[in-house]
C-alpha positions as CSV (number, residue, x, y, z in Angstrom):
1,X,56.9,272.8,121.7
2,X,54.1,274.2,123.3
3,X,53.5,274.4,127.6
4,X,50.8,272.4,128.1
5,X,50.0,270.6,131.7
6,X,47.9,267.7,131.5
7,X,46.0,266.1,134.5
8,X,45.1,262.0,133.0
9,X,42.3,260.7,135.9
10,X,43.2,256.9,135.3
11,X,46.2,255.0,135.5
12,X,45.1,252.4,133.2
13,X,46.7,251.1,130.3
14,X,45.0,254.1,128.2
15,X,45.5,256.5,130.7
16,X,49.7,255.7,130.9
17,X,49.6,255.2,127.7
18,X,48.1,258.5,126.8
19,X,50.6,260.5,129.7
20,X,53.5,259.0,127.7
21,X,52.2,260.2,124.5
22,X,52.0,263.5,126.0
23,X,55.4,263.7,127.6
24,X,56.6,262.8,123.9
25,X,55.1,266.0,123.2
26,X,56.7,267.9,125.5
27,X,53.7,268.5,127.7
28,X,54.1,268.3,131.7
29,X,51.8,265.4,133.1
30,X,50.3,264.3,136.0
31,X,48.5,260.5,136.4
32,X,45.7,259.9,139.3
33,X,45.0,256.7,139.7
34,X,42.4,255.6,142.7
35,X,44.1,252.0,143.5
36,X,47.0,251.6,145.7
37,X,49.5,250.9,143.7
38,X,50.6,249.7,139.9
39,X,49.4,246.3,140.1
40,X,45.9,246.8,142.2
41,X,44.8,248.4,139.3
42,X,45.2,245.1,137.1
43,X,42.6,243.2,136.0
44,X,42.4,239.8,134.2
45,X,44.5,237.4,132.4
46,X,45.9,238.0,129.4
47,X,45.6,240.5,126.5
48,X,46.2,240.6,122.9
49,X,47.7,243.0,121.1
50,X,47.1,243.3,117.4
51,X,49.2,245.2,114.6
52,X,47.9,248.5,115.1
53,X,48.5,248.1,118.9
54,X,52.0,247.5,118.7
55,X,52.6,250.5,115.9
56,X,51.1,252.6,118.9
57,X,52.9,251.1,121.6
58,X,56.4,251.7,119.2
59,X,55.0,255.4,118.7
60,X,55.4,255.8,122.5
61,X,58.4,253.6,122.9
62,X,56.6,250.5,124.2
63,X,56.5,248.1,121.4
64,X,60.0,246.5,122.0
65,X,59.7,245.7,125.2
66,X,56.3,244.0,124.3
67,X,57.8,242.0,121.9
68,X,61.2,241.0,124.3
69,X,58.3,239.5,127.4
70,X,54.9,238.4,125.0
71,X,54.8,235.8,122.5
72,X,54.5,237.1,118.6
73,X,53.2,235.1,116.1
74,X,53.3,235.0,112.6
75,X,49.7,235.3,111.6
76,X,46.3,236.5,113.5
77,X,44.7,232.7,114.0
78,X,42.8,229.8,112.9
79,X,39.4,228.4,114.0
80,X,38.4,224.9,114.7
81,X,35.4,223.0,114.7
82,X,33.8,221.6,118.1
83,X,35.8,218.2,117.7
84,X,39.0,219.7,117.0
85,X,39.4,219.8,113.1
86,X,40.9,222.6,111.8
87,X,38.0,224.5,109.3
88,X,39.8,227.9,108.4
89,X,42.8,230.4,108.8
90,X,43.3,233.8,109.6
91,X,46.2,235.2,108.0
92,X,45.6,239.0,109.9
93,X,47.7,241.7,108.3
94,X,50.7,244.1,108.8
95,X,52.7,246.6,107.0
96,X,55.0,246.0,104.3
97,X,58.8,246.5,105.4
98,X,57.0,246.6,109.2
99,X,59.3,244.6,111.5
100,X,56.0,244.1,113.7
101,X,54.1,240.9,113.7
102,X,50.4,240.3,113.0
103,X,49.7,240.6,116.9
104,X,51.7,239.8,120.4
105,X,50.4,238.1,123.5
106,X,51.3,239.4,127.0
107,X,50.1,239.3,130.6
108,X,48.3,242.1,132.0
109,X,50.4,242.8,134.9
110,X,53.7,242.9,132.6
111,X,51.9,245.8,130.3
112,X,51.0,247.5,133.2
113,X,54.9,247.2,134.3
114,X,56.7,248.3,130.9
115,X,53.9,251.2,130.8
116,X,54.5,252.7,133.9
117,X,58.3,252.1,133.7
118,X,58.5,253.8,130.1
119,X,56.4,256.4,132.1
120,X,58.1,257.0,134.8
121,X,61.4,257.1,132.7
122,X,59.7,260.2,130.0
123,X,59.0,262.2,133.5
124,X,55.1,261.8,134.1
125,X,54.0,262.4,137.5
126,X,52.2,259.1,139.4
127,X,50.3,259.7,142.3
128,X,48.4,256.6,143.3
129,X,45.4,256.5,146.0
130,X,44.1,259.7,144.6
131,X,41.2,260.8,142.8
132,X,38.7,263.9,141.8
133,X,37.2,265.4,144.4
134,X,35.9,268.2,142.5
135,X,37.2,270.5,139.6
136,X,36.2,273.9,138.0
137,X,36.7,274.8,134.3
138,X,37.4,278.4,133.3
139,X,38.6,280.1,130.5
140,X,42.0,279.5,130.8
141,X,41.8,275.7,132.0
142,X,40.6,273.5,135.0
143,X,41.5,274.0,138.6
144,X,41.4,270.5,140.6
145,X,41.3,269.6,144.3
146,X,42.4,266.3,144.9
147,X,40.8,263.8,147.5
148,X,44.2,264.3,149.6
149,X,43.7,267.9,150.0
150,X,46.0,269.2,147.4
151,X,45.2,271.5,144.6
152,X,46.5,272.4,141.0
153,X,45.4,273.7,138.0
154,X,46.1,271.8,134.8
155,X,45.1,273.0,130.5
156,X,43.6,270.1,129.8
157,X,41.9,266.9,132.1
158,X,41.6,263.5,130.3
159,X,38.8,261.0,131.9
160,X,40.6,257.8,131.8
161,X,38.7,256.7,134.1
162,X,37.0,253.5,132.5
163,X,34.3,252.2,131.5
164,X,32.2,253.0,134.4
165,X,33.6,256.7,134.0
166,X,32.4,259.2,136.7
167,X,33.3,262.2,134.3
168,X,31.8,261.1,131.2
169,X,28.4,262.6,132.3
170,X,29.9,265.8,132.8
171,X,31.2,265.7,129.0
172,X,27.8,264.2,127.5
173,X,25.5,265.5,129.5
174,X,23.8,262.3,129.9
175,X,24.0,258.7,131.8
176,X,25.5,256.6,128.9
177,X,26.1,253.3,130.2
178,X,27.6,250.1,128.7
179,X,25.2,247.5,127.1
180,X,25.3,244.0,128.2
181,X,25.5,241.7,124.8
182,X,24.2,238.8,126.7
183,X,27.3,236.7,126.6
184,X,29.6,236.1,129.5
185,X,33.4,235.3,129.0
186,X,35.7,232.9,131.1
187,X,39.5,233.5,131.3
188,X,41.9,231.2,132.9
189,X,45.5,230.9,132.0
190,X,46.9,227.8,130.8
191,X,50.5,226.4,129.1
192,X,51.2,227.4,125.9
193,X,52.0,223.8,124.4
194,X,49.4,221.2,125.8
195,X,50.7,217.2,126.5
196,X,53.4,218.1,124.3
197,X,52.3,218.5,120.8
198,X,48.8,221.1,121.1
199,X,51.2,224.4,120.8
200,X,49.4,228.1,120.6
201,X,51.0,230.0,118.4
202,X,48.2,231.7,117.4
203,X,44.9,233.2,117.9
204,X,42.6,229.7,118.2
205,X,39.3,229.5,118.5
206,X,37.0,226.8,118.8
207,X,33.4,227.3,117.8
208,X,30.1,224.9,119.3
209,X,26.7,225.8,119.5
210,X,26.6,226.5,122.9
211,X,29.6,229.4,122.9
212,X,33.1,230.2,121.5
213,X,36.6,228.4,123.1
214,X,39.8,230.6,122.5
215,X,43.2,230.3,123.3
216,X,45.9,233.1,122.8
217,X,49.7,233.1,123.6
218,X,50.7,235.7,126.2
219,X,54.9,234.3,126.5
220,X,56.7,231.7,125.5
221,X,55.4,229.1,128.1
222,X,52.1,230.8,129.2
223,X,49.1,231.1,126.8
224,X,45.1,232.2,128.1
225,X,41.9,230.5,127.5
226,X,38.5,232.1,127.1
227,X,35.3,230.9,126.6
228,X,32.4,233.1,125.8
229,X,28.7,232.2,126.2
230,X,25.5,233.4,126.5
231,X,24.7,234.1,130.3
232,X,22.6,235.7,132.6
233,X,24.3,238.3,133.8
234,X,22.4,237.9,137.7
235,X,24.0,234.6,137.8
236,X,26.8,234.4,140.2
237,X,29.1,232.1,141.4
238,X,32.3,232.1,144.1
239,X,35.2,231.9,142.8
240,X,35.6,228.0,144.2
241,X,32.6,227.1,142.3
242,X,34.1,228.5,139.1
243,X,36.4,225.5,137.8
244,X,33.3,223.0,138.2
245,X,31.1,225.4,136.0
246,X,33.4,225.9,133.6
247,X,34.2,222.5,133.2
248,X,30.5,221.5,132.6
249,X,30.1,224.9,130.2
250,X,33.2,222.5,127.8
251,X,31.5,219.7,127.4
252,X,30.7,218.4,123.8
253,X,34.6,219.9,123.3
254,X,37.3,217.4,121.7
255,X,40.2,218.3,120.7
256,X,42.6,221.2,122.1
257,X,39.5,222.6,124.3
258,X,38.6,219.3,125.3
259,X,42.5,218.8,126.7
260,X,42.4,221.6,128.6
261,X,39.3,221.0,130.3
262,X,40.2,217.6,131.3
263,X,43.5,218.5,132.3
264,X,44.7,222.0,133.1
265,X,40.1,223.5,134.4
266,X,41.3,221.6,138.0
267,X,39.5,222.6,141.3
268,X,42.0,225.4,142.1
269,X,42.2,227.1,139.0
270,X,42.5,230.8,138.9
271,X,39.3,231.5,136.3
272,X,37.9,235.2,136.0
273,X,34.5,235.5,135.1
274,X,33.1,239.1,133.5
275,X,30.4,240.2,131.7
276,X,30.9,241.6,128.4
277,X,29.6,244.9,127.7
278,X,29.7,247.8,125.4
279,X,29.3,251.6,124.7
280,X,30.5,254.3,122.6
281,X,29.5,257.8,123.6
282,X,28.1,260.2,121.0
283,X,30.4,263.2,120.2
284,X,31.9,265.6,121.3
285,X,34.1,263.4,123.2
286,X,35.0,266.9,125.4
287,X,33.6,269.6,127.5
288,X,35.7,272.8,127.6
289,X,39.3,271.6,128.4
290,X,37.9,268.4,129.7
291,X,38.5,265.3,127.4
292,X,37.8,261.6,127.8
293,X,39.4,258.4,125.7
294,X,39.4,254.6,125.8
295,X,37.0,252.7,127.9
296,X,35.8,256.5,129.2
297,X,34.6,257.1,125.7
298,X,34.3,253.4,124.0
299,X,34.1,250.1,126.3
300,X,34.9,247.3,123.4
301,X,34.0,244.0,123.5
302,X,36.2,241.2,123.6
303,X,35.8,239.5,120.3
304,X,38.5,241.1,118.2
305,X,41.2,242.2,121.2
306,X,40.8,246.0,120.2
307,X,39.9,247.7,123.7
308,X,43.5,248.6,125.1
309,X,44.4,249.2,121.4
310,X,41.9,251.7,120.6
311,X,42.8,253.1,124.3
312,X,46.2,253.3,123.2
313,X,45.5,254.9,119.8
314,X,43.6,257.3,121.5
315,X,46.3,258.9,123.5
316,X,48.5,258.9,120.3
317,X,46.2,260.9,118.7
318,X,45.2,262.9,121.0
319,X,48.8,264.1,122.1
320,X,49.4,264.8,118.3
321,X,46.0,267.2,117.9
322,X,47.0,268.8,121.2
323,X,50.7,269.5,119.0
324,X,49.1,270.4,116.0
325,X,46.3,272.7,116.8
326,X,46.8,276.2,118.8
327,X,43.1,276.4,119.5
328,X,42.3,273.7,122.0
329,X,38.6,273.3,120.7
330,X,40.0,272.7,117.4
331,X,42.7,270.3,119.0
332,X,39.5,268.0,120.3
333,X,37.3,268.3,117.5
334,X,40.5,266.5,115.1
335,X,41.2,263.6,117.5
336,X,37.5,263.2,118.1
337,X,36.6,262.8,114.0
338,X,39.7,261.2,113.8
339,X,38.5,258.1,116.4
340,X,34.9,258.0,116.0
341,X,34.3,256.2,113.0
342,X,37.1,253.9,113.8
343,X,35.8,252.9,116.8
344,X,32.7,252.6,116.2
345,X,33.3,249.9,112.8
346,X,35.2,247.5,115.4
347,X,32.5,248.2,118.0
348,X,29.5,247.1,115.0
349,X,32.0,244.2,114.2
350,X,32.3,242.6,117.6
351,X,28.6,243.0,118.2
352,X,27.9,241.3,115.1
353,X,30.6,238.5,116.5
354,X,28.8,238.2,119.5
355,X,25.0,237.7,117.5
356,X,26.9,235.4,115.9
357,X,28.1,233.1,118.7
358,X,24.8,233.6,120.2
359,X,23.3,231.7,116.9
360,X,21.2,234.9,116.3
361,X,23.2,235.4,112.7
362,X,22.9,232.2,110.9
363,X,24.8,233.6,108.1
364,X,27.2,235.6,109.3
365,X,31.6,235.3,108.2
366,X,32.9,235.7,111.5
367,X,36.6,235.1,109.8
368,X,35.8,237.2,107.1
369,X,35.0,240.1,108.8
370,X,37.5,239.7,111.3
371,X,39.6,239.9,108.5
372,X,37.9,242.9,106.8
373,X,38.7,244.8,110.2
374,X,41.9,243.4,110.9
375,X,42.5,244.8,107.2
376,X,41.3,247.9,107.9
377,X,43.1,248.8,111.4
378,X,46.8,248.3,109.5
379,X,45.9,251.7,107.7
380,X,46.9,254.9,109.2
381,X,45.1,256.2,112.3
């Protein structure tokens, strides 16, 4: 094995996902991550995790554990009609002899946890509160000074830094930013079997013309709700105001979505409320020895649950060119042609989803090509 020490600026699910990738390699690694602890750094609900996620959370020794704490399901999801009638299935896909289902629910904060425990257990270095203050590359690496007054010098530095990444202008050269598709989403969690009989056991969603219900299963009592819809992004609300908003955003719903409105959207609900944006940078996706993945590089939109996975595929692949390749430009230039088209199909997809939703794409298969992609992401990375 090659000696490799690798700085990851993030401490996000691609970023510990990436370090423990690494580690596998038998590279020494050290995580920054700017919030306080494991769980500040959280954010949202739920999140789904599709075949290919799981395959690279079992490459890294994560997939298990997911499985043990989510809630798997036997196929991707159906779709409903505004009233409640079921209109289509979507069978998803795996591989044969796999013993990994079509996709797994879990909650945010547990991911975090079984990442940063299988991290912490492989030898990666977590230093939370820290960040960048300012680096220098040179022929033979990058020499960092942290914001606590510390120094080191590392091989390689990986901007996991998120979608908002401060060092992804230093790799591009430019002030790529994430688009705003126009849509909104709200997230709130909610049982996983409603009055008794509505049970998520599946991707469901719930189409009218005025935005897209969801539900997914996160564990075996807990599922998540969303509801995307188009939404001026200047338009705020407190976080009080929130259940009331929501609630009038459902009318028109029967059905499933129309129970969980009138039952589980009360005043003191716990509802999240983001914008839903997108990028992918133009390659090279590195600078030198610096390198950036997931959000850093692609911020994916929600429609297809293929952000973390892509963030975790990243740091799978990445790890593996690092292996492969002595010459660390050559290293980079694999796991960038190796992601870019990838991403960027998914990326297309879920912008075409969201035209969709919007009523801009009057003839457009969302289930099909959810399918199509779905399809395509069970074949090798």
């Amino acid at each position: 094995m090659k000696e490799i020490k690798v700085l990851v600026v993030g401490g996000g699910i691609g970023g510990l996902a990436t370090a423990i990738a690494m580690r596998g390699k038998g590279f020494a690694v050290d995580v920054i991550e700017r919030s306080s602890d494991m769980h500040a750094s959280v954010f949202g609900v739920g999140i789904i995790q599709p075949f290919n996620a799981l395959r690279a959370l079992d490459a890294i020794g994560c997939a298990q554990q997911c499985l043990e704490f989510g809630y798997s399901t036997r196929a991707w999801g159906k779709t409903l009609n505004a009233e409640g009638v079921e209109v289509r299935q979507m069978p998803g896909a795996t591989i044969p002899g796999s013993n990994l289902p079509p996709m797994n629910g879990i909650t945010r904060p547990k991911l975090h946890e079984i990442l940063t425990t299988r991290a912490n257990d492989v030898g990666v270095n977590i230093a939370y509160s820290t960040t960048v203050s300012s680096y220098e590359q040179g022929a033979h690496g990058v020499d960092v000074v942290f914001s606590n007054d510390t120094a080191a010098h590392y091989d390689v530095m990986v901007a996991a830094d998120g979608t908002y990444s401060k060092l992804r202008e230093d790799i591009t050269g430019d002030d790529t930013k994430p688009a705003y598709n126009g849509q909104s989403a709200f997230r709130v969690n909610i049982p996983r079997v409603i009055d008794g009989e509505m049970e998520i056991d599946r991707i469901i969603l719930q189409h009218a013309p005025h935005g897209m219900a969801g539900f997914v299963p996160i564990g075996p009592d807990l599922a998540y709700m969303f509801f995307n819809t188009s939404w001026d992004k200047s338009v705020r609300y407190e976080a009080a105001e929130l259940p009331a908003v929501l609630r009038e955003q459902l009318k028109g719903f029967g059905g499933l979505t129309g129970a969980v409105r009138d039952r589980y959207i009360s005043d003191d609900a716990n509802i999240v409320l983001r914008p839903i944006e997108w990028m992918i940078a133009d390659g090279p996706w590195h600078r030198d020895r610096l390198v950036m993945i997931g959000d850093a590089a692609h911020a994916f939109l929600p429609h297809m649950g293929q952000g973390a996975a892509q963030a975790i595929e990243d740091g799978v692949v990445l790890a593996e060119a690092l292996a492969e390749h002595d010459d660390y430009e050559a290293a980079f230039t694999s796991y960038f042609e190796r992601r870019y088209d990838r991403c960027r199909r998914v990326i297309q997809a879920c912008v075409d989803i969201g035209e969709w939703e919007k009523g801009r794409l009057k003839d457009f298969d969302n289930v099909a090509t959810t399918q199509s992609i779905i399809e395509t992401l069970v074949q090798p990375i």
